[in-house]
C-alpha positions, -999 to 999 in steps of 0.1 A, spaced: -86 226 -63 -54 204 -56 -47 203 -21 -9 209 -11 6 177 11 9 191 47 41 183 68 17 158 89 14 137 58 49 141 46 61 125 80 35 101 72 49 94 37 84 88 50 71 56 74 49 46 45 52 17 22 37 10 -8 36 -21 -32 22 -29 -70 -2 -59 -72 7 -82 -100 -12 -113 -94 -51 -113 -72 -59 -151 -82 -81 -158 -58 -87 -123 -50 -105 -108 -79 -129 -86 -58 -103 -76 -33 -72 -66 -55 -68 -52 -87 -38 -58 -110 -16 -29 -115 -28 -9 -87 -6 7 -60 -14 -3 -21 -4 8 11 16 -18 36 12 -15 68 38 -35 92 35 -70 101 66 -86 112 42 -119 116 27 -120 84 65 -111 67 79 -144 81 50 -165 63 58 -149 34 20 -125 31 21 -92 35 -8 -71 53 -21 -44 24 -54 -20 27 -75 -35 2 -105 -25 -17 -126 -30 8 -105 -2 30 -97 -26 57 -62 -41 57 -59 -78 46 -30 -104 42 -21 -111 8 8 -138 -5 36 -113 -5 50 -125 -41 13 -107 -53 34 -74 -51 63 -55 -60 80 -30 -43 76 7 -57 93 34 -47 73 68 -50 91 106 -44 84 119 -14 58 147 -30 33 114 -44 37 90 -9 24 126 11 -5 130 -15 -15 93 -15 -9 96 26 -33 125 29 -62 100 8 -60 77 35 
């Protein structure tokens, strides 16, 4: 049975970000083309140009930012992929 996104996670949804990997040379066991991931904030990382994603593994990683593109997701998909976290 679906599980409803709870107002927790919909709070959570509105401070999330989340990107669409379109290159992983270099990275072939740690991202997967096509496949949406969760930023987390890293004001560092941002002015080298990476960005700091939560990766296959689970743990969160920097990546060359220009591996990703910006999505934006409703608010209803952000909660649900917020509560899988």
């Amino acid at each position: 049975m679906a599980t409803k996104p709870t107002a927790t996670a919909s709070r959570k949804a509105l401070k999330s970000r989340f990107v669409i990997c379109v290159k992983n040379e270099g990275y072939l066991a740690s991202l997967e083309k096509r496949k949406i991931y969760q930023v987390l904030p890293d004001a560092k990382a941002s002015a080298h140009k990476l960005i700091r994603v939560i990766d296959e593994s689970g743990a969160d990683y920097l990546y060359p930012a220009d591996f990703f593109v910006s999505v934006r997701l409703s608010q209803r998909i952000a909660a649900t992929l917020a509560l899988a976290a």
